[in-house]
VOPAGU-2260 file (C-alpha; in pm, 1 decimal, decimal comma):
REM VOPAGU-2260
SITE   aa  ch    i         X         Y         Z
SITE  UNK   A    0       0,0       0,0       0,0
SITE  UNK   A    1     140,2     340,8     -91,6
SITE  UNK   A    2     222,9     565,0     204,1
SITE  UNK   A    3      -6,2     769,7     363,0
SITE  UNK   A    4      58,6    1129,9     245,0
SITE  UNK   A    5      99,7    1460,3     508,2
SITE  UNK   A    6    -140,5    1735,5     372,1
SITE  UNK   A    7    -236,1    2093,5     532,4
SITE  UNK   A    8    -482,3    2274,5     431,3
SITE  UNK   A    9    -501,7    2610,9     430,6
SITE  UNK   A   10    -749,3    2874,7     411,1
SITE  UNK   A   11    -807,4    3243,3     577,8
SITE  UNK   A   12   -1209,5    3171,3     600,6
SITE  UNK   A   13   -1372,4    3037,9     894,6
SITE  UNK   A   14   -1717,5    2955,4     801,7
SITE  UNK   A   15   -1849,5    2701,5     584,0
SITE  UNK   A   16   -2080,9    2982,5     386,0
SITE  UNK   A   17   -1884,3    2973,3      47,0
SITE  UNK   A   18   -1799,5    2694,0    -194,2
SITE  UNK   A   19   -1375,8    2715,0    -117,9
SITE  UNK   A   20   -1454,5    2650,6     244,0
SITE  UNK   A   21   -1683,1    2329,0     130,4
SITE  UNK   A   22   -1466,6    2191,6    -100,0
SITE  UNK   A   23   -1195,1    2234,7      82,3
SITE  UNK   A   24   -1371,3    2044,1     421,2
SITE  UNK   A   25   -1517,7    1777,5     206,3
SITE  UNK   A   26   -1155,0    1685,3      56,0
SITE  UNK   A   27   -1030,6    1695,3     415,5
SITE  UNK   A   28   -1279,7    1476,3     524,0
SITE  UNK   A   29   -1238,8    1267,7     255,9
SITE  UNK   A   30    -836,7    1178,5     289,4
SITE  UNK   A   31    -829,2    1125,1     660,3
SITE  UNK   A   32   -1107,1     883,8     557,2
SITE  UNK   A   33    -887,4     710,7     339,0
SITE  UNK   A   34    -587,9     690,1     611,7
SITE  UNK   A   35    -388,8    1056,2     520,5
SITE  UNK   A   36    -264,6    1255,3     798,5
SITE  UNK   A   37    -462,6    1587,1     759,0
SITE  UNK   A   38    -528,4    1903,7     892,6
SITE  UNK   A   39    -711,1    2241,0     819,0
SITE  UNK   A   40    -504,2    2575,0     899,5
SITE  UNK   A   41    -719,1    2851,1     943,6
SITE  UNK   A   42    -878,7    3156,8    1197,7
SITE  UNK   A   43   -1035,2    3043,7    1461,2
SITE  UNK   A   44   -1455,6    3219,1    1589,1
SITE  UNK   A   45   -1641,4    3012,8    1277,4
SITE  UNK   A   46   -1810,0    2714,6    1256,4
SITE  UNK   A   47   -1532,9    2571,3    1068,4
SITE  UNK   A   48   -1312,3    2455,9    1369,0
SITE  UNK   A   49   -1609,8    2242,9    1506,3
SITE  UNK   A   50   -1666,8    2089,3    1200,0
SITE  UNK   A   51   -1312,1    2002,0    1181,9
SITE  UNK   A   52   -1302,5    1815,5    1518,9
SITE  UNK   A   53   -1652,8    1647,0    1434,9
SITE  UNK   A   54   -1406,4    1513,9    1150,6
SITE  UNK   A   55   -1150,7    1396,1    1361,4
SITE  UNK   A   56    -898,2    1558,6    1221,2
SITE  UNK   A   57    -688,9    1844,1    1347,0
SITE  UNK   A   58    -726,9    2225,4    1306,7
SITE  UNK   A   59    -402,3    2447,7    1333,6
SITE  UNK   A   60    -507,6    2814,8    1466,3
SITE  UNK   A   61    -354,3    3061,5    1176,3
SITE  UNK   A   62    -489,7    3473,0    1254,4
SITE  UNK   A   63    -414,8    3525,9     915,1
SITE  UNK   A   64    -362,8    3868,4    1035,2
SITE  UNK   A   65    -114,2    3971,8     737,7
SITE  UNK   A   66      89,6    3710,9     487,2
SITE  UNK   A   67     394,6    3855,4     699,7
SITE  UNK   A   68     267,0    3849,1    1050,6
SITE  UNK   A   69     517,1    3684,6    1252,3
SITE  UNK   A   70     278,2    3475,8    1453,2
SITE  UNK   A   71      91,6    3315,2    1177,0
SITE  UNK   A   72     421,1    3246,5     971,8
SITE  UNK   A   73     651,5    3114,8    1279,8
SITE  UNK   A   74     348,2    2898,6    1405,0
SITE  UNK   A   75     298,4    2753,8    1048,9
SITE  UNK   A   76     668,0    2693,0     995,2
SITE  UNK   A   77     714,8    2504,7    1302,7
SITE  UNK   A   78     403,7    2296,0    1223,8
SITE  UNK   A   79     564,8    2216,0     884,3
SITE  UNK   A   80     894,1    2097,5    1068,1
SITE  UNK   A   81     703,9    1930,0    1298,5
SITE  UNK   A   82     520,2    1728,1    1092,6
SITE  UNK   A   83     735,9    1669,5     759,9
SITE  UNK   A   84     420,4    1830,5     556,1
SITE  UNK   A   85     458,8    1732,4     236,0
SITE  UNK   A   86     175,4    1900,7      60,7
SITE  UNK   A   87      36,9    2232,2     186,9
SITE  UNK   A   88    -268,5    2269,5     -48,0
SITE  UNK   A   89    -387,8    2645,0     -37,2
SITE  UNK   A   90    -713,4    2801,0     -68,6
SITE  UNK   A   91    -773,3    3121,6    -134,9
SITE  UNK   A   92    -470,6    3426,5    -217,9
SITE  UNK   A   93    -376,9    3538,0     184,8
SITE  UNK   A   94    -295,1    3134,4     209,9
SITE  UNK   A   95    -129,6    3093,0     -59,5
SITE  UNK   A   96     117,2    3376,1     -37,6
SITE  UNK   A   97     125,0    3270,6     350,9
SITE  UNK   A   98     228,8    2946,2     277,4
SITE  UNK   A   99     482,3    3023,9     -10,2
SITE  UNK   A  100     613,8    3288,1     289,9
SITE  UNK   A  101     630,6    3038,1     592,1
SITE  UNK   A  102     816,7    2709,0     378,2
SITE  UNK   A  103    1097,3    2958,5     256,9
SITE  UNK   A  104    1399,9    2750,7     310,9
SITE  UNK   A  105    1282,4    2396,0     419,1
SITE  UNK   A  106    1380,5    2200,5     169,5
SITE  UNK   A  107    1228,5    2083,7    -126,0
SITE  UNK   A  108     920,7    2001,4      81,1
SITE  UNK   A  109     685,2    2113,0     152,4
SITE  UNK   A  110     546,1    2161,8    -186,4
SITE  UNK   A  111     240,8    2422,8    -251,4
SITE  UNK   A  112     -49,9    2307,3    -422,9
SITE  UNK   A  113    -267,0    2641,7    -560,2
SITE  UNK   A  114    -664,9    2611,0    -586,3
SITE  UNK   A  115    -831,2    2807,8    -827,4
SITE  UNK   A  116   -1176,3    2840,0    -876,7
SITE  UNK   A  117   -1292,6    3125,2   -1085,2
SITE  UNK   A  118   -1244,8    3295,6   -1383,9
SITE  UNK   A  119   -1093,5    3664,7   -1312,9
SITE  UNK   A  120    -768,4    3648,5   -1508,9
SITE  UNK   A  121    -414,8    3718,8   -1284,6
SITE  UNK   A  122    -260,0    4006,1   -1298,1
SITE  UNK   A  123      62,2    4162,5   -1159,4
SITE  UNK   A  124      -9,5    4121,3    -792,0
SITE  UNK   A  125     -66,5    3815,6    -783,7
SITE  UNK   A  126     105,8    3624,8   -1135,9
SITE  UNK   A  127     409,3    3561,4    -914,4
SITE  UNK   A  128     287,6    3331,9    -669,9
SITE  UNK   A  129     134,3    3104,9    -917,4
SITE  UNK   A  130     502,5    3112,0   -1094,2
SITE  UNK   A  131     658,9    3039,9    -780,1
SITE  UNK   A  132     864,4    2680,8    -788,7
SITE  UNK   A  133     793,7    2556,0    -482,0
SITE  UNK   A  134     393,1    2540,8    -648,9
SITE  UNK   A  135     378,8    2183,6    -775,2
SITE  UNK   A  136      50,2    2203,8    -970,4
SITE  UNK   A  137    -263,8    2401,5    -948,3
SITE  UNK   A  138    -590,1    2288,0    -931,0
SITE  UNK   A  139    -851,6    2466,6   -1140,8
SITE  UNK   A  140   -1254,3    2415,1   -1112,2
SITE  UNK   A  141   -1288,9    2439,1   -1467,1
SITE  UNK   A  142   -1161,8    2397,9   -1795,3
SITE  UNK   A  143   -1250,0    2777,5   -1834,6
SITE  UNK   A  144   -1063,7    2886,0   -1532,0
SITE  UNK   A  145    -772,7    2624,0   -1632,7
SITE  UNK   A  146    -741,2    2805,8   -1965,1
SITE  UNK   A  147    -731,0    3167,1   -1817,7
SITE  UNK   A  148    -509,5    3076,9   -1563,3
SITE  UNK   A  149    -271,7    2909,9   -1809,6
SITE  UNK   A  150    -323,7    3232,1   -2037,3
SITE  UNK   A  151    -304,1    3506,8   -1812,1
SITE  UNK   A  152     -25,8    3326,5   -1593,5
SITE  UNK   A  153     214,6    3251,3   -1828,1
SITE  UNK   A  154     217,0    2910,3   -1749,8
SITE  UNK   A  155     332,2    2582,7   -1849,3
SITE  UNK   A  156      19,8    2354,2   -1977,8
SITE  UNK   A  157     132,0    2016,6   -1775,2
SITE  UNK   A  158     139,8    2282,1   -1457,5
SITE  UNK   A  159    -210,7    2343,1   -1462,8
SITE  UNK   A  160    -516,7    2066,4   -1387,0
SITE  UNK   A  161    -893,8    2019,8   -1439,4
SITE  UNK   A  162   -1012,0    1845,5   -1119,7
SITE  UNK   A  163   -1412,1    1936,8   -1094,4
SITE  UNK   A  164   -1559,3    2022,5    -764,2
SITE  UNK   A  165   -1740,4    1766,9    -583,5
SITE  UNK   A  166   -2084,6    1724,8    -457,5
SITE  UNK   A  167   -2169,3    1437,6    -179,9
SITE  UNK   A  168   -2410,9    1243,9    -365,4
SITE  UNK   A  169   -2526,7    1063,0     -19,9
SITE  UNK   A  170   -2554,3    1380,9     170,3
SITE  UNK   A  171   -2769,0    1533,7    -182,7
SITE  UNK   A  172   -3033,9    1297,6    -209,5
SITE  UNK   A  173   -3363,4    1349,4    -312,8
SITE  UNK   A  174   -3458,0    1044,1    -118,4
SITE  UNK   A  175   -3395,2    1195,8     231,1
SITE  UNK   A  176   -3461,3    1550,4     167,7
SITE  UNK   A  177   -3707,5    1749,2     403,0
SITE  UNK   A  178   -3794,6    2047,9     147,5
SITE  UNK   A  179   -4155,7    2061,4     286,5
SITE  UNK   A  180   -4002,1    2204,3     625,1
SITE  UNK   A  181   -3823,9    2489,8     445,8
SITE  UNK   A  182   -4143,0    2626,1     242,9
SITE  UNK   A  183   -4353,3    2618,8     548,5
SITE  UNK   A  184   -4094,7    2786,7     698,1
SITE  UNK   A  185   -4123,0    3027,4     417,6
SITE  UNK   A  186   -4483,4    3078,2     425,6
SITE  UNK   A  187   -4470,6    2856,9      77,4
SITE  UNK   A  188   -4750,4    2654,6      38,5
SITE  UNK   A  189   -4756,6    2304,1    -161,6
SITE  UNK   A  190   -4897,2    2487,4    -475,5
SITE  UNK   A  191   -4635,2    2741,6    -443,9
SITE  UNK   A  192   -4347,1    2715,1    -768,9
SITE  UNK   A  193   -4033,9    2823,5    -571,7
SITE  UNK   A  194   -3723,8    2948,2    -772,8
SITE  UNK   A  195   -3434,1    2979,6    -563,7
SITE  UNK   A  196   -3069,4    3092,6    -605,6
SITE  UNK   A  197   -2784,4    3094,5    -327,0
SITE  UNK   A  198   -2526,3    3407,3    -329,6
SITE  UNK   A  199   -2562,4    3785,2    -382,2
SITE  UNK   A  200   -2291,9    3894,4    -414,4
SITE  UNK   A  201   -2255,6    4145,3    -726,1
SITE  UNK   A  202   -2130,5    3928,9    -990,1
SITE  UNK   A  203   -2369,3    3654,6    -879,9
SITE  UNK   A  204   -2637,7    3834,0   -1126,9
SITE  UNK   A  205   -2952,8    3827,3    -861,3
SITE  UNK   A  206   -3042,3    4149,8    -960,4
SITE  UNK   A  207   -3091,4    4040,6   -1333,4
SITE  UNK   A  208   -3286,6    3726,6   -1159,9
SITE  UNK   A  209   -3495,8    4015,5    -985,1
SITE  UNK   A  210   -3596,1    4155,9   -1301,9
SITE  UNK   A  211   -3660,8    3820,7   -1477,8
SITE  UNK   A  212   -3889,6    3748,9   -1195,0
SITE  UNK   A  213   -4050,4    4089,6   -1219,4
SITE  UNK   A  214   -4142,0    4005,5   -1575,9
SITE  UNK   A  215   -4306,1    3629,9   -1531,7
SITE  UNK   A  216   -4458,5    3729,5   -1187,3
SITE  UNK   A  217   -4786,3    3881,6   -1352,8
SITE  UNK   A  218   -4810,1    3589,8   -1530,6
SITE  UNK   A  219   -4725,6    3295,7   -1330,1
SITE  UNK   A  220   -4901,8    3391,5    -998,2
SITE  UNK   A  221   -4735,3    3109,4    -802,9
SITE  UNK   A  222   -4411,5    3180,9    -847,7
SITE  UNK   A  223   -4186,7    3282,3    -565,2
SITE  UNK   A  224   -3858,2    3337,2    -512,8
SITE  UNK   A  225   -3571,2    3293,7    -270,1
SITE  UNK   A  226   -3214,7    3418,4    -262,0
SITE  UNK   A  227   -2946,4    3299,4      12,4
SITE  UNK   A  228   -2703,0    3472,2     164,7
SITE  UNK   A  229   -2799,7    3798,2     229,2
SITE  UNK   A  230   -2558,6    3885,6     468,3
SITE  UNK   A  231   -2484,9    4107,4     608,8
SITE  UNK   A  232   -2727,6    4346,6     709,1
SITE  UNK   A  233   -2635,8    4585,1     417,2
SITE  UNK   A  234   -2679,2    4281,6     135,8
SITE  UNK   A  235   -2998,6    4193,9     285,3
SITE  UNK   A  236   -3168,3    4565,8     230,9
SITE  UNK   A  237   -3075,3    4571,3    -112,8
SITE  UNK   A  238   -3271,2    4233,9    -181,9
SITE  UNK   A  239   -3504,6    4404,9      14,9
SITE  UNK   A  240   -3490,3    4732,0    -226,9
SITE  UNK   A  241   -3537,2    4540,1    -523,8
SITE  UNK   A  242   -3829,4    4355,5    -429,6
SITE  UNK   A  243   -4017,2    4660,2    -355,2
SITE  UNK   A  244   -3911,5    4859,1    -618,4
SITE  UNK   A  245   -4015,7    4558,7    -848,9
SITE  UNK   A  246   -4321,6    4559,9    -628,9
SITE  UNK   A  247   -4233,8    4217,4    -543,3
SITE  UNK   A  248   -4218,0    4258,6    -192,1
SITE  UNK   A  249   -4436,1    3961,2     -90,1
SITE  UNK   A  250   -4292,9    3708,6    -331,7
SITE  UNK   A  251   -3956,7    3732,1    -252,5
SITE  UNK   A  252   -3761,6    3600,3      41,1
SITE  UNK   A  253   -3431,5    3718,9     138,2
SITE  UNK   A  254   -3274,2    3452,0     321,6
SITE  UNK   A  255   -2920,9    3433,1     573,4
SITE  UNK   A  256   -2649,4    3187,7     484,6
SITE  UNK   A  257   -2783,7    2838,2     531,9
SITE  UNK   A  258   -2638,7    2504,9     686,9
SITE  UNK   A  259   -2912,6    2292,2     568,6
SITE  UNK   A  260   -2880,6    2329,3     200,7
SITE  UNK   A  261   -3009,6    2010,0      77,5
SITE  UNK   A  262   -3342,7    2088,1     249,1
SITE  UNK   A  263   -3323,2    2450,4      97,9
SITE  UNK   A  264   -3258,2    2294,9    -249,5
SITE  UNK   A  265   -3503,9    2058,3    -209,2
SITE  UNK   A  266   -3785,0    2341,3    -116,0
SITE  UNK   A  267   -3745,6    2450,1    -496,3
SITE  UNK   A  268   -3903,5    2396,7    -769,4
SITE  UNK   A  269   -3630,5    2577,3    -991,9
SITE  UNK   A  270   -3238,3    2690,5    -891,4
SITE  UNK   A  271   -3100,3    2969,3   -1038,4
SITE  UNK   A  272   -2745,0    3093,8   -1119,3
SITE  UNK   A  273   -2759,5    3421,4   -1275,0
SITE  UNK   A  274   -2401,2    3499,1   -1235,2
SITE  UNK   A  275   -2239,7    3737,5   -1512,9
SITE  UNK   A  276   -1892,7    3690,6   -1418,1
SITE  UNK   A  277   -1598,0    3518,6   -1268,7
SITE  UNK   A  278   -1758,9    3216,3   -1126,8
SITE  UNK   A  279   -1595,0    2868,8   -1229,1
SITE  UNK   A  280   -1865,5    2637,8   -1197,2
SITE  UNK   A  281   -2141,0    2691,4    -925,7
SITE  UNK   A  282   -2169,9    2460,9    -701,1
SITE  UNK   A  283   -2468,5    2496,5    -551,3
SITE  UNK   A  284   -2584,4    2429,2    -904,5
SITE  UNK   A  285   -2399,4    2107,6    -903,7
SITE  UNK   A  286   -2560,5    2001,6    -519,7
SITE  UNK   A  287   -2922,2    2121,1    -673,8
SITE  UNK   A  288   -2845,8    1853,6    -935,6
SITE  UNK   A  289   -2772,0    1629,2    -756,9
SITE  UNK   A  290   -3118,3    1692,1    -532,1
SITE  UNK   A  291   -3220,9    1584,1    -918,9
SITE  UNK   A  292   -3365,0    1944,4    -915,7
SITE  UNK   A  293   -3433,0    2144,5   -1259,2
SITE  UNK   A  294   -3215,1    2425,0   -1327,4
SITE  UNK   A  295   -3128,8    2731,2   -1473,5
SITE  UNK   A  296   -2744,6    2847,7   -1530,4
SITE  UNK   A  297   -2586,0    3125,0   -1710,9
SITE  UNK   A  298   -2344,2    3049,4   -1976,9
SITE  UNK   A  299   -2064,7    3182,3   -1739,1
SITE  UNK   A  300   -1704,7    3052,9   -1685,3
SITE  UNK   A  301   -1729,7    2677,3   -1676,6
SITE  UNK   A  302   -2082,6    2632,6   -1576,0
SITE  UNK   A  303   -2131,1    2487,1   -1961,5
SITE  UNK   A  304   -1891,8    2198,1   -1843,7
SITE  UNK   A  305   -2148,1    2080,4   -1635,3
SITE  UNK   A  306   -2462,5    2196,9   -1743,5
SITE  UNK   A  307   -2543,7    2008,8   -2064,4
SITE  UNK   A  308   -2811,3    2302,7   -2193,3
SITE  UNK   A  309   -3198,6    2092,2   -2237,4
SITE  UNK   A  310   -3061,6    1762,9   -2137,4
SITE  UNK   A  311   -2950,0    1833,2   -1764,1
SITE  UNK   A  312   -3077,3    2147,8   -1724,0
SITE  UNK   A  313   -3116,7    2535,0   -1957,5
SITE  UNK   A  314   -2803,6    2749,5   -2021,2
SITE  UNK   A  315   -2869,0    3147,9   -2090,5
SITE  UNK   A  316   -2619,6    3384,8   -2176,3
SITE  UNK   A  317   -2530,6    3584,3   -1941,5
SITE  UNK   A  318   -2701,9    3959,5   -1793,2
SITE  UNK   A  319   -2994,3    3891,4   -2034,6
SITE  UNK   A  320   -3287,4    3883,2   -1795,8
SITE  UNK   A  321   -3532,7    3824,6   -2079,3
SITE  UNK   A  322   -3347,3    3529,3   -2195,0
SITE  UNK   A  323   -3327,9    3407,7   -1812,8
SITE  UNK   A  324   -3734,6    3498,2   -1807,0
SITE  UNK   A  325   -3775,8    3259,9   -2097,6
SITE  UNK   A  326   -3587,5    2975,7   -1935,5
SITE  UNK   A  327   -3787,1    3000,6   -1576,6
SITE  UNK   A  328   -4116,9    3001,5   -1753,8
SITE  UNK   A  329   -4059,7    2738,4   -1956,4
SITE  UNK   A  330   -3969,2    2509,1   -1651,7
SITE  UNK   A  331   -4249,7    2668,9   -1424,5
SITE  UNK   A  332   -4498,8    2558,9   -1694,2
SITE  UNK   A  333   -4387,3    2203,5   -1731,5
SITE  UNK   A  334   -4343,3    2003,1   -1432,5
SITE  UNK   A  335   -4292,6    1688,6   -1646,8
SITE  UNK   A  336   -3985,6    1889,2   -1820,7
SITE  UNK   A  337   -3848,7    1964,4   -1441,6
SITE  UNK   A  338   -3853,6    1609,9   -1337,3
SITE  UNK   A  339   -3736,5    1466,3   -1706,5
SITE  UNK   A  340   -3416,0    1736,9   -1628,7
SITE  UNK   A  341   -3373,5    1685,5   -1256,2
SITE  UNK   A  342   -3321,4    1303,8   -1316,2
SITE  UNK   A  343   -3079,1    1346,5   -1589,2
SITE  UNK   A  344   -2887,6    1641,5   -1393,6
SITE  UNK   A  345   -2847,1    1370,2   -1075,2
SITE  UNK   A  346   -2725,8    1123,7   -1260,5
SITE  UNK   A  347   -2450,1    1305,8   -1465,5
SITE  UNK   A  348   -2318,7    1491,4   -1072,1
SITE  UNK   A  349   -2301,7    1087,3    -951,5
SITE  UNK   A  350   -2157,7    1020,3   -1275,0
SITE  UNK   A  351   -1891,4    1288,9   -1279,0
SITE  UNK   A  352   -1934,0    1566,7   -1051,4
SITE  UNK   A  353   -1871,2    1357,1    -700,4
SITE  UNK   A  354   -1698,6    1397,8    -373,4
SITE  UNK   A  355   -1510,7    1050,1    -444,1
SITE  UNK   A  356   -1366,0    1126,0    -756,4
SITE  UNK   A  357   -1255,2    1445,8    -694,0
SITE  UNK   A  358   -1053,0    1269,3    -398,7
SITE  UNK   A  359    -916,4    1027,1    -632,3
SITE  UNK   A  360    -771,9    1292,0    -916,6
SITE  UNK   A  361    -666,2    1493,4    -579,7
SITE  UNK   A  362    -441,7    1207,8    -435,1
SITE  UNK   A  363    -330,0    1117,4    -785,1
SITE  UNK   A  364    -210,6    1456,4    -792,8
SITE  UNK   A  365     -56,1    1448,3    -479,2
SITE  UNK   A  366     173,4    1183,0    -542,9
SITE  UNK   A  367     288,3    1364,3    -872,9
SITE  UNK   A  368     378,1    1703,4    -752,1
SITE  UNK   A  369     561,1    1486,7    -476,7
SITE  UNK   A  370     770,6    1296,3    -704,7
C-alpha cells in the first residue's frame, strides 16, 4: 500500500458559507477517511473549527492577520517541521502567499499546491505566486478557469489541472430531503413554484434574476422566489430594495447563509445561477443537481462543463434577464420537463461531478507534484 501522504490545508475563512470553504472540508474529510494525515489551517470564531473536530482531524489556529505576521508564519513553519508536511494545499490568495512565505527555506518540501476556482484572469499582484517553484501544480474548477489561468499566468500547460468540484451524492439525495419544512418555513404553500438561487454577491447576477422574476410574476401567480445569503445586514436591504421597487415585496424572500442546504434545495421547484462573471462552476448548481432538481445556469465561466443546456438542465447567456425569463417560464410551466431534467442532472453529478472522484484525481495529484 502506498504511504499515507501529510497534507495541510489552508485557508483564511472560517465559516463554511462559500464553496472554497466546502470543498476544501469535504476533501479533508475525505483523505483522513482514506488513512492521510490531515489538517485544516485557518482563523479560529467560525463554525469551521467544530466541523473540523466532528471530523476527527486536526485544526491548526492561523490569525491570518497579514501574509507577513510573525505569529501566523513562525506557528505555520514550526508545524511544517514538525510534521514533515509534504503538501500544503492552499485556498484562497492570503494562504497561498502565507504558505509560499512560511516554507521559505525547508527544503524541497513542503510543496504548494494552488486552488483556483474562478475565472478573473491574474494580474501583476498576484502572477508571481502562481510562478513560484515551490507550487507543484494548481488545481482549477474548470476547464475555463484552467485556460485563463494558463493564459493570463504565463504558465506551463502540464502545470495546470482540471479536477471538478465535488458534490456528496449521499448527503444530496432526493430520497432523504425534508424540502416541505423549508417552504412552510417560508410561508410557501404546496402549490407554491419556488425558484431559488444561493449568493448575492454582485457578480452573482440576482439582480438580473430580480428583473426576470418581475417580468413572469404577472403571469405565473405562483411563483416565488428565494435568494441565500444575504448577509450582512447591508446585502440583505438591497434584496429588500429590489423587491419593492419591483413591487415584489411579498414574493420574494431574502434569506441568511444556510447550513441545511439540501433541504433549501429541495424546497425549490427551480435553482437559479444568474451569475455574469468570474464564477468557475457553481456549485450549488452542481448540489441542486444532484437533489435531481431542474435548473437554470448562465453560460458563465465553466458552468457549460457541467450543465449540458436541455438535457441536464437550460443554459442562458449571461445579464440577459429576458433570456433568463424565458428559461424560468418554460420550466415553471412544465413540471414533467423539471422532473425529465432533474433526473438526468443527478445522474450526470453521480456520474462525474462527485466527492469521491474528486478525492481520487486529488491524491493522484498528490503523489505527482511529490515525485
Amino acid at each position: 500500500m502506498p504511504e499515507p501522504l501529510r497534507i495541510l490545508h489552508l485557508i483564511d475563512k472560517n465559516r463554511l458559507t462559500t464553496g472554497s470553504v466546502v470543498q476544501m472540508l469535504e476533501a479533508a474529510r475525505g483523505q483522513t477517511r482514506r488513512g492521510h494525515e490531515v489538517w485544516v489551517g485557518g482563523r479560529t470564531g467560525g463554525d469551521l473549527e467544530a466541523a473540523c473536530s466532528a471530523a476527527r482531524f486536526s485544526f491548526l489556529n492561523i490569525p491570518f492577520r497579514s501574509v507577513v505576521d510573525p505569529f501566523s508564519v513562525s506557528t505555520l513553519r514550526r508545524h511544517l517541521r514538525r510534521h514533515g508536511t509534504g503538501i500544503i494545499h492552499v485556498h484562497k490568495g492570503r494562504a497561498h502567499a502565507l504558505g509560499l512565505v512560511a516554507a521559505t527555506g525547508l527544503g524541497r518540501h513542503p510543496r504548494l499546491v494552488v486552488n483556483r476556482g474562478v475565472t478573473f484572469p491574474l494580474d501583476v499582484f498576484n502572477r508571481w505566486k502562481y510562478r513560484h517553484p515551490r507550487v507543484g501544480a494548481i488545481v482549477c474548477v474548470a476547464d475555463a478557469v484552467r485556460e485563463i489561468v494558463i493564459r493570463s499566468g504565463g504558465l506551463e500547460s502540464e502545470r495546470v489541472h482540471t479536477i471538478y468540484g465535488g458534490t456528496d451524492c449521499g448527503s444530496f439525495d432526493p430520497g432523504r430531503d425534508d424540502g416541505e419544512s423549508v417552504r412552510v418555513e417560508l410561508g410557501f404553500g404546496p402549490e407554491d413554484l419556488v425558484i431559488g438561487q444561493v449568493s448575492v454577491r454582485d457578480w452573482k447576477g440576482w439582480s438580473d434574476l430580480i428583473t426576470a422574476f418581475a417580468s413572469i410574476a404577472p403571469r405565473i401567480p405562483a411563483a416565488r422566489l428565494f435568494l441565500v445569503g444575504c448577509e450582512p445586514s447591508s446585502e440583505r436591504l438591497k434584496v429588500e430594495e429590489a423587491a419593492l421597487g419591483a413591487g415584489l415585496a411579498d414574493r420574494v424572500a431574502p434569506l441568511p447563509f444556510r447550513s441545511d442546504m439540501p433541504n433549501v434545495l429541495a424546497a425549490c421547484d427551480v435553482v437559479v445561477d444568474a451569475s455574469r462573471a468570474g464564477t468557475g462552476i457553481t456549485g450549488t448548481i452542481r448540489e441542486a443537481m444532484a437533489m435531481g432538481r431542474a435548473v437554470v445556469a448562465t453560460d458563465c465561466g465553466g458552468n457549460r462543463e457541467l450543465v449540458i443546456d436541455c438535457e441536464v438542465g437550460l443554459m442562458v447567456p449571461s445579464r440577459d434577464p429576458v433570456a433568463l425569463a424565458s428559461a424560468l417560464t418554460r420550466l415553471l410551466d412544465d413540471s414533467d420537463l423539471r422532473e425529465r431534467l432533474g433526473a438526468a442532472a443527478r445522474r450526470r453529478v453521480a456520474e462525474h461531478f462527485s466527492t469521491e472522484k474528486r478525492i481520487d484525481k486529488l491524491e493522484t495529484l498528490y503523489r505527482q507534484v511529490l515525485g
